[in-house]
C-alpha positions in Angstrom: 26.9 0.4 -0.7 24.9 2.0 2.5 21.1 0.2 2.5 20.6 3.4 4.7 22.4 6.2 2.6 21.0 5.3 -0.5 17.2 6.7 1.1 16.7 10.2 0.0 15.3 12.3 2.8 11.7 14.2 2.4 11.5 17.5 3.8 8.2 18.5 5.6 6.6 22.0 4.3 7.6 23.9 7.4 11.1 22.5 7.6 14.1 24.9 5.5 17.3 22.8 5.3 20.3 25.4 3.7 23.9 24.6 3.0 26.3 27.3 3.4 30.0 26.0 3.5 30.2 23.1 5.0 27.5 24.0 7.8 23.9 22.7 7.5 21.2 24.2 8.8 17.8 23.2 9.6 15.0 25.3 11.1 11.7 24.2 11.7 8.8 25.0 14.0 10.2 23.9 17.2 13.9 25.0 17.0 17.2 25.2 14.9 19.9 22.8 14.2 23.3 23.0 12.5 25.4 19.6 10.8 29.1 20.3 10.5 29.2 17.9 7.0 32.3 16.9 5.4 32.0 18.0 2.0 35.4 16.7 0.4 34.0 13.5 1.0 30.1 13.8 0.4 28.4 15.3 -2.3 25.0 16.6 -0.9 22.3 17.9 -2.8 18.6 20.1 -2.3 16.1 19.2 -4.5 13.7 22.2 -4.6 13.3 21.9 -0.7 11.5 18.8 -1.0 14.3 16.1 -0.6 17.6 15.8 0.4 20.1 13.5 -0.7 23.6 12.4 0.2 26.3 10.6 -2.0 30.3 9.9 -1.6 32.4 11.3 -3.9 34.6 8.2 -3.9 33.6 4.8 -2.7 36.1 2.8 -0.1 35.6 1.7 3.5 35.8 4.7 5.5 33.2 6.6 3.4 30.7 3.5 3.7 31.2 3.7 6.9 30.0 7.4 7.4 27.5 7.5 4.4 24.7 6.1 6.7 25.6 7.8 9.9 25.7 11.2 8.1 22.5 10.6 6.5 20.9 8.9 10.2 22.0 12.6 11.1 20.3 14.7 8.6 17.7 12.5 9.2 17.2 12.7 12.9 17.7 16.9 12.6 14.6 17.3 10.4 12.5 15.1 11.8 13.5 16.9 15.6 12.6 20.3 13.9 9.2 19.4 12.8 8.1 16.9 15.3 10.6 16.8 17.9 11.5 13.4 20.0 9.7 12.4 23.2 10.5 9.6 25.9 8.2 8.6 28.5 9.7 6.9 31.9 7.4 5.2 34.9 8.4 5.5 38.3 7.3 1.9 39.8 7.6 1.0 43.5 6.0 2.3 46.6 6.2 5.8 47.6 8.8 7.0 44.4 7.2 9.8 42.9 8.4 12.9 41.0 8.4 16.8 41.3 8.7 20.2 39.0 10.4 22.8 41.0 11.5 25.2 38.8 14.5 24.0 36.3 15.1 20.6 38.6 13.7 17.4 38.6 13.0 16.3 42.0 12.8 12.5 42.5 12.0 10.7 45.6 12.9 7.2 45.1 13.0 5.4 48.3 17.0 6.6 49.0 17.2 8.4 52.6 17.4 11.9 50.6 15.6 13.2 47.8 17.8 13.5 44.2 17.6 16.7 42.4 18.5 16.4 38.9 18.9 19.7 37.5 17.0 19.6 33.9 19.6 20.6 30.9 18.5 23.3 28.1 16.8 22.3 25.0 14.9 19.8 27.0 11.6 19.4 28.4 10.4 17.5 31.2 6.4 17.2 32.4 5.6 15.3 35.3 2.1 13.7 34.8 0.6 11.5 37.7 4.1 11.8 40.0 5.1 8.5 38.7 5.2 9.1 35.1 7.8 11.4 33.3 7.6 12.9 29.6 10.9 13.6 28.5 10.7 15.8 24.9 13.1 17.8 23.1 14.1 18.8 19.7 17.5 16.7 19.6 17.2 13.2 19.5 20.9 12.6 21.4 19.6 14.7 23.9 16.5 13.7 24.5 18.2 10.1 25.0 21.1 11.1 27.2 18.5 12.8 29.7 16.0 9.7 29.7 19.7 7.1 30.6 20.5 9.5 33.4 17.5 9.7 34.8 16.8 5.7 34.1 20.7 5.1 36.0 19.7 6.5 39.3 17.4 3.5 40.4 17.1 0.8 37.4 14.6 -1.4 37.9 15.0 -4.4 40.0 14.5 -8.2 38.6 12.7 -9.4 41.9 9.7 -6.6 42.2 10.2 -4.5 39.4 10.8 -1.9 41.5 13.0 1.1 39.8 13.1 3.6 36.4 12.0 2.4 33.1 11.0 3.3 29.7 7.4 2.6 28.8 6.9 -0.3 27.2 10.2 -1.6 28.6 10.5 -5.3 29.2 11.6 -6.1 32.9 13.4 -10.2 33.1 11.8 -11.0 36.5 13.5 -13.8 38.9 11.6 -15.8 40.6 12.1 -15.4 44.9 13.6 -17.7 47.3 11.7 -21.1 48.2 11.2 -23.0 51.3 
């Protein structure tokens, strides 16, 4: 049995979640999003728009399996239409700041040249202080895969710290050469 599958899923009041086919879809206040849901395999039942629950049809590994990751899914959908996801990064080191111009992300971070990372859609990027970065967006993947690329241009550095990171992130330090 899936510890995680098992949870039904509450639906906020401004979140619709409807199953046509095998396609759901979930609209909320800040955007849409469609599931492609196996339905030979899972059962999946509305209750009144209030909860939503997922079940296997038949139990064996590969349904155990993808019982929890479908339902991580759902999951992660609603919550991204009614609240949305949000990553914050800090720039740390002297002189590496960043820049808004237009739909790229320009980041100066101590390289010869400046790096322009051009800013995908369905993702928003603010700039707040030129050293920290808010990174929001309705898709939680998304919102993820933006924040690693960004974070993989200069991670940070054991020695000063220096580099990309999350907030809150935990750097290892090393301690410097002796005499």
């Amino acid at each position: 049995m899936s510890k995680i599958g098992k949870i039904n899923i509450s639906i906020p009041e401004k979140v619709k979640v409807l199953l046509s086919g095998n396609i759901l879809n979930i609209e909320g206040p800040l955007g849409k999003k469609s599931l492609n849901i196996d339905i030979e395999t899972f059962d999946l039942k509305i209750d009144a728009g209030k909860e939503v629950s997922i079940k296997p049809k038949k139990q064996d590994q590969n349904t155990k399996r993808l019982w929890g990751m479908n339902r991580s899914l759902i999951n992660n959908a609603i919550i991204g239409a009614s609240k949305g996801y949000e990553k914050i990064l800090e720039l740390t080191g002297v002189g590496y700041r960043a820049a808004l111009k237009g739909n790229v992300l320009n980041l100066q971070l101590g390289f010869s040249h400046d790096i322009n990372f051009a800013i995908p859609d369905g993702v928003k990027i603010q700039v707040e202080k030129q050293n920290i970065l808010k990174i929001s967006g309705t898709d939680k993947q998304q919102v993820g895969m933006v924040a690693a690329e960004i974070k993989s241009i200069r991670p940070p550095e054991p020695y000063k710290g220096k580099g990309i990171k999350e907030q809150g992130q935990y750097i290892l330090r090393k301690e410097g050469k002796k005499k």
